[in-house]
LUMDO-130145 format. One record per atom (N, C-alpha, C): x, y, z; residue number from 1; atom name. Coordinates in nm, 2 decimals, padded with zeros to 4 digits. Example, Ala and Ser with C-alpha at 12.3 -4.5 7.8 and 13.67 -1.06 7.14 Angstrom:
2
{{01.32; -00.57; 00.78}; 1; N};
{{01.23; -00.45; 00.78}; 1; CA};
{{01.32; -00.33; 00.78}; 1; C};
{{01.28; -00.22; 00.71}; 2; N};
{{01.37; -00.11; 00.71}; 2; CA};
{{01.29; 00.00; 00.79}; 2; C};
END
This chain:
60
{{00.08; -00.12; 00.00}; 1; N};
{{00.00; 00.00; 00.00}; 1; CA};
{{00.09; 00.12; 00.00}; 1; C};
{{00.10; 00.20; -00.05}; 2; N};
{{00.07; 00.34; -00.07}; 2; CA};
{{00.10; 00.43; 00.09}; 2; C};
{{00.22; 00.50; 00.12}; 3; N};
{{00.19; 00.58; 00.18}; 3; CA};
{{00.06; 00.67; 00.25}; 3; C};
{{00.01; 00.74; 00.12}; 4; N};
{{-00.08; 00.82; 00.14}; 4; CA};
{{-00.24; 00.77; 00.16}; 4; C};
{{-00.21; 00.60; 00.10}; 5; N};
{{-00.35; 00.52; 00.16}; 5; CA};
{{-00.35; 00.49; 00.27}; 5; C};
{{-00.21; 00.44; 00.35}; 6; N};
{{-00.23; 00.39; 00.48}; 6; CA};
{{-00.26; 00.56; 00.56}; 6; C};
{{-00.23; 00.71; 00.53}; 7; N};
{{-00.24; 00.73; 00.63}; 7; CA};
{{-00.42; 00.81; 00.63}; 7; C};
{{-00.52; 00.79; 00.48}; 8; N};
{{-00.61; 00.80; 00.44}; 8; CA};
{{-00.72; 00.64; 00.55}; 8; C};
{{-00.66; 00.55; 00.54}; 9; N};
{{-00.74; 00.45; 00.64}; 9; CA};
{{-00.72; 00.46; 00.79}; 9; C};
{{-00.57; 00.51; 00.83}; 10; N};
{{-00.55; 00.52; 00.95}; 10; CA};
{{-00.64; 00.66; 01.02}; 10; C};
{{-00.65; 00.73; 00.93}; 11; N};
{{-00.76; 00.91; 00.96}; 11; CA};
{{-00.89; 00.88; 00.98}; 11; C};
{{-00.97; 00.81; 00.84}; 12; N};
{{-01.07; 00.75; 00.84}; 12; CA};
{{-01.11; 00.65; 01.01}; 12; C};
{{-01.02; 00.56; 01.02}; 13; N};
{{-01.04; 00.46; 01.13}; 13; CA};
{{-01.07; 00.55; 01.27}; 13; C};
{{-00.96; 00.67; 01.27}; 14; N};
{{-00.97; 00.76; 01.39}; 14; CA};
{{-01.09; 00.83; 01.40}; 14; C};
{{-01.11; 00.87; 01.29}; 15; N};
{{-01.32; 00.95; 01.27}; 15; CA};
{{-01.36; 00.87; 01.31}; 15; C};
{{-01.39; 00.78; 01.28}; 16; N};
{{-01.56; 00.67; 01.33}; 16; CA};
{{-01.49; 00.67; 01.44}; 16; C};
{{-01.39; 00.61; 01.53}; 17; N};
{{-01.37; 00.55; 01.65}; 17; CA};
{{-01.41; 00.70; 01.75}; 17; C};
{{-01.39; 00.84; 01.69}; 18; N};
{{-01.40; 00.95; 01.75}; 18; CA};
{{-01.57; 00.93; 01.75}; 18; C};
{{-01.61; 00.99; 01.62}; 19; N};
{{-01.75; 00.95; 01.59}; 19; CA};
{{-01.84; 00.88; 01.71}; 19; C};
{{-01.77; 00.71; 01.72}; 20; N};
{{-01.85; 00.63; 01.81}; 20; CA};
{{-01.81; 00.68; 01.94}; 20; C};
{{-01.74; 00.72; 01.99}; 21; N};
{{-01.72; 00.79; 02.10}; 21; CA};
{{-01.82; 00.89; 02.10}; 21; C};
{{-01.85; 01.00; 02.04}; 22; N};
{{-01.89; 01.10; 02.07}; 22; CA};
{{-02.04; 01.06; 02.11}; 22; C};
{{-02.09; 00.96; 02.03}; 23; N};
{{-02.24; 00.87; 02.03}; 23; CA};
{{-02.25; 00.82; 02.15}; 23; C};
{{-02.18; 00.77; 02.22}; 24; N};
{{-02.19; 00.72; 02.34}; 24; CA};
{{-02.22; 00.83; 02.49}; 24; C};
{{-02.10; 00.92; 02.43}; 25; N};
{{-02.10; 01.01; 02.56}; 25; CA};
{{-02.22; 01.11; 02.57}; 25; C};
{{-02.30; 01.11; 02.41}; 26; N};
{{-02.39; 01.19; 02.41}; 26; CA};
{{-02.53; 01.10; 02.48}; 26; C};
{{-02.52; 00.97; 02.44}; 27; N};
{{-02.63; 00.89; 02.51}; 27; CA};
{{-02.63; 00.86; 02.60}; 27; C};
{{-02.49; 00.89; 02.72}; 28; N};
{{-02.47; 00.83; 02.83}; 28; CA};
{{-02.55; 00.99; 02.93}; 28; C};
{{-02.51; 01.12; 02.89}; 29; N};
{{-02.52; 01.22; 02.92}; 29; CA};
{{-02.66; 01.23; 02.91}; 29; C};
{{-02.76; 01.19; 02.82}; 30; N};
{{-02.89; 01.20; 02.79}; 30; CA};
{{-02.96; 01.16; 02.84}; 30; C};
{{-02.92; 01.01; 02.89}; 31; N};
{{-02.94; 00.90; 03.00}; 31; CA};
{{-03.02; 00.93; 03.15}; 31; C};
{{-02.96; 01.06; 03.17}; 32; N};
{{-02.90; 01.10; 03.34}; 32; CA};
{{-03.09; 01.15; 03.35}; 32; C};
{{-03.12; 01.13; 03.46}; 33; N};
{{-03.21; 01.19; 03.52}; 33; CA};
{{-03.27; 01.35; 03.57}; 33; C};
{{-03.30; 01.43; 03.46}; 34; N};
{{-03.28; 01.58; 03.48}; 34; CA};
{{-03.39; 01.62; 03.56}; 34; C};
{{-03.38; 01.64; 03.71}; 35; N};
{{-03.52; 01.69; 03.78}; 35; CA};
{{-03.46; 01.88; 03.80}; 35; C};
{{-03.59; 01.94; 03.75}; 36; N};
{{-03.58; 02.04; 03.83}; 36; CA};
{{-03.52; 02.14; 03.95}; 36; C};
{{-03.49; 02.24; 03.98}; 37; N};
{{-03.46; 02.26; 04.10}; 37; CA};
{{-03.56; 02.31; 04.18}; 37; C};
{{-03.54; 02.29; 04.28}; 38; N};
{{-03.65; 02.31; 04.40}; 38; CA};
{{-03.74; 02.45; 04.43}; 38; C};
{{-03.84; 02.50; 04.42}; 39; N};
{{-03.89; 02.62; 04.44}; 39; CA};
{{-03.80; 02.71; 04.55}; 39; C};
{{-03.77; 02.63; 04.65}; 40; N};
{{-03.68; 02.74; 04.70}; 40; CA};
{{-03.55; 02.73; 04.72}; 40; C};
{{-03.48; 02.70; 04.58}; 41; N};
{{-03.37; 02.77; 04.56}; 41; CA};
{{-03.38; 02.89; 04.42}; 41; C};
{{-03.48; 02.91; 04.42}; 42; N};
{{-03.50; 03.02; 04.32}; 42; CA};
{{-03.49; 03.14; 04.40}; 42; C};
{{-03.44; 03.23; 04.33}; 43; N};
{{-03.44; 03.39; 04.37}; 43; CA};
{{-03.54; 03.41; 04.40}; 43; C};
{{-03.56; 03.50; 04.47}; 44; N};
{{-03.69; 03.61; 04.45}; 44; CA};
{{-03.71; 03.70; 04.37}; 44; C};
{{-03.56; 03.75; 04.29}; 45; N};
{{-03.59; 03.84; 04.16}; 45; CA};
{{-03.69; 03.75; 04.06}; 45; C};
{{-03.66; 03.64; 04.06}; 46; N};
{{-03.69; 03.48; 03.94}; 46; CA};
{{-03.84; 03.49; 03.97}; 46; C};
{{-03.86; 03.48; 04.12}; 47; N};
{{-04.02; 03.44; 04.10}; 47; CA};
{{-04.06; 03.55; 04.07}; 47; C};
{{-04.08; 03.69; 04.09}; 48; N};
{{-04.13; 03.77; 04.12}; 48; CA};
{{-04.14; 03.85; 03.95}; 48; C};
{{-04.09; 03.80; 03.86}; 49; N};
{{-04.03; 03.82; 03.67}; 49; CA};
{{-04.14; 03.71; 03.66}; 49; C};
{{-04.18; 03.63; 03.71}; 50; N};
{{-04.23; 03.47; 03.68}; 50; CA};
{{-04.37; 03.52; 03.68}; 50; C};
{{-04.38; 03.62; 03.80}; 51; N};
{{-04.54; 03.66; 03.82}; 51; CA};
{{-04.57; 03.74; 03.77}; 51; C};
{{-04.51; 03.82; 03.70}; 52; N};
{{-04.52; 04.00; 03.66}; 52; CA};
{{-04.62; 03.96; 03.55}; 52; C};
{{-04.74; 04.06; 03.52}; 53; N};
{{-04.85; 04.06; 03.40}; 53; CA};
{{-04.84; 04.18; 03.40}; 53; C};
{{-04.94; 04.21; 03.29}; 54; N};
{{-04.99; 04.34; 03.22}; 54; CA};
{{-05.08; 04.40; 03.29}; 54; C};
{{-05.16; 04.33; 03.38}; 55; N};
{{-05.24; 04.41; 03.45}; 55; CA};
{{-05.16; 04.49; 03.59}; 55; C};
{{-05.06; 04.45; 03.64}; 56; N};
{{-04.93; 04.55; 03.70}; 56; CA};
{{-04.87; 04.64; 03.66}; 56; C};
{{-04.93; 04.68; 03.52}; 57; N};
{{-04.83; 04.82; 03.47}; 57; CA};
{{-04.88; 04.93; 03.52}; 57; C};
{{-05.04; 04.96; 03.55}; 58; N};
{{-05.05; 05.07; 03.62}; 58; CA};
{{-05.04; 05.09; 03.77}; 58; C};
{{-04.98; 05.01; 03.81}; 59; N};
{{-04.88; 05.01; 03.99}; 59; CA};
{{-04.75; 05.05; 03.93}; 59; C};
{{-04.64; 05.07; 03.88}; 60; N};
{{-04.52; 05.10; 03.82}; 60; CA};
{{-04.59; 05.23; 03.80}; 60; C};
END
């Protein structure tokens, strides 16, 4: 073979093996259990932007 084939299959072999890597860590990370955080660890600025309506504009 060819210099510039071995180092065209040896590049190629490193993509997919990177590739299948990346597939994994992405499904392992996707996996995980994502709950919420708790009402009270939210700000008070947070809730209080959370509650704000249109009928409060004429109190400002």
């Amino acid at each position: 073979m060819e210099r510039s084939k071995i180092v065209a299959v040896v590049t190629g072999a490193i993509s997919i093996l990177l590739a299948i890597a990346y597939l994994i860590l992405v499904q392992l990370l996707d996996y995980r259990d994502m709950k919420p955080a708790p009402i009270s660890q939210l700000s008070l600025q947070q809730v209080v932007v959370a509650t704000y309506s249109h009928k409060d504009e004429n109190l400002l």
